[in-house]
N, C-alpha and C positions, 0 to 999 in steps of 0.2 A: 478728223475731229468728230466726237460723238455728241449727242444731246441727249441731257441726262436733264430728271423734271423731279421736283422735291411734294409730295404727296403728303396730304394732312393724313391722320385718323379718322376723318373722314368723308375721305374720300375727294378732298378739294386740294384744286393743283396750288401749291404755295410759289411757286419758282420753275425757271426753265434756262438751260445753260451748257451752251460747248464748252468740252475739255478736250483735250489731249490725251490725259491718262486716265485711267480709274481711281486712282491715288488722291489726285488733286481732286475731282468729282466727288470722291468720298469726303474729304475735309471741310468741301464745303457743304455737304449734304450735312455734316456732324454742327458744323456751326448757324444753320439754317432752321434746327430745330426751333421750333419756340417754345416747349413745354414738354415734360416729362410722362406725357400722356402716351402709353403704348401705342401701337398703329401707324408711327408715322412710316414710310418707304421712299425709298429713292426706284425711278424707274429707267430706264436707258433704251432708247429710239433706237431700235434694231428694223432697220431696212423699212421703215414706216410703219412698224409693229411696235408699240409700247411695251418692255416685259421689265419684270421686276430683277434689279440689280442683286446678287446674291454676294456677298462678302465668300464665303466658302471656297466656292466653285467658277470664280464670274460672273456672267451671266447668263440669266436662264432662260432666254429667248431659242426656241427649237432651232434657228439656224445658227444660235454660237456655241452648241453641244456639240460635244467631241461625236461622232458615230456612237451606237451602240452595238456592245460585245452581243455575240450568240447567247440566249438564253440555254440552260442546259434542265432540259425533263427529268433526268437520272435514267435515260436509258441509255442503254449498251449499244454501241455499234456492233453489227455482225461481223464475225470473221471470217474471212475465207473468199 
């Protein structure tokens, strides 16, 4: 079970709350708003790290990123 925290615009914690899934987390984060004022977020307690919940990708907390691929410079590997 994760804990997921409802964040005003600014900056003040409006709510705090285990769920299960992110699905249900989200619904209530959508229903918890109280105004149409830009800035609000949902955040989600990763291993006693507060990081901002990301609809897209997950979560964006550094230890629920998938690894990162190699970066590529455009140079050539040598042959031979």
């Amino acid at each position: 079970m994760a804990r997921f925290r409802v964040v005003d615009p600014h900056g003040e914690i409006v709510a705090t709350k285990n769920f299960d899934n992110a699905e249900a987390a989200h619904a209530w984060f959508t229903a918890s708003i109280h105004s149409s004022e830009l800035g609000w977020r949902m955040e989600v307690d990763d291993d006693g790290q507060w990081a901002f919940f990301d609809d897209t990708e997950g979560f964006t907390a550094l230890a629920s990123r998938p690894p990162a691929s190699p970066v590529s410079h455009g140079g050539r590997k040598a042959s031979g």
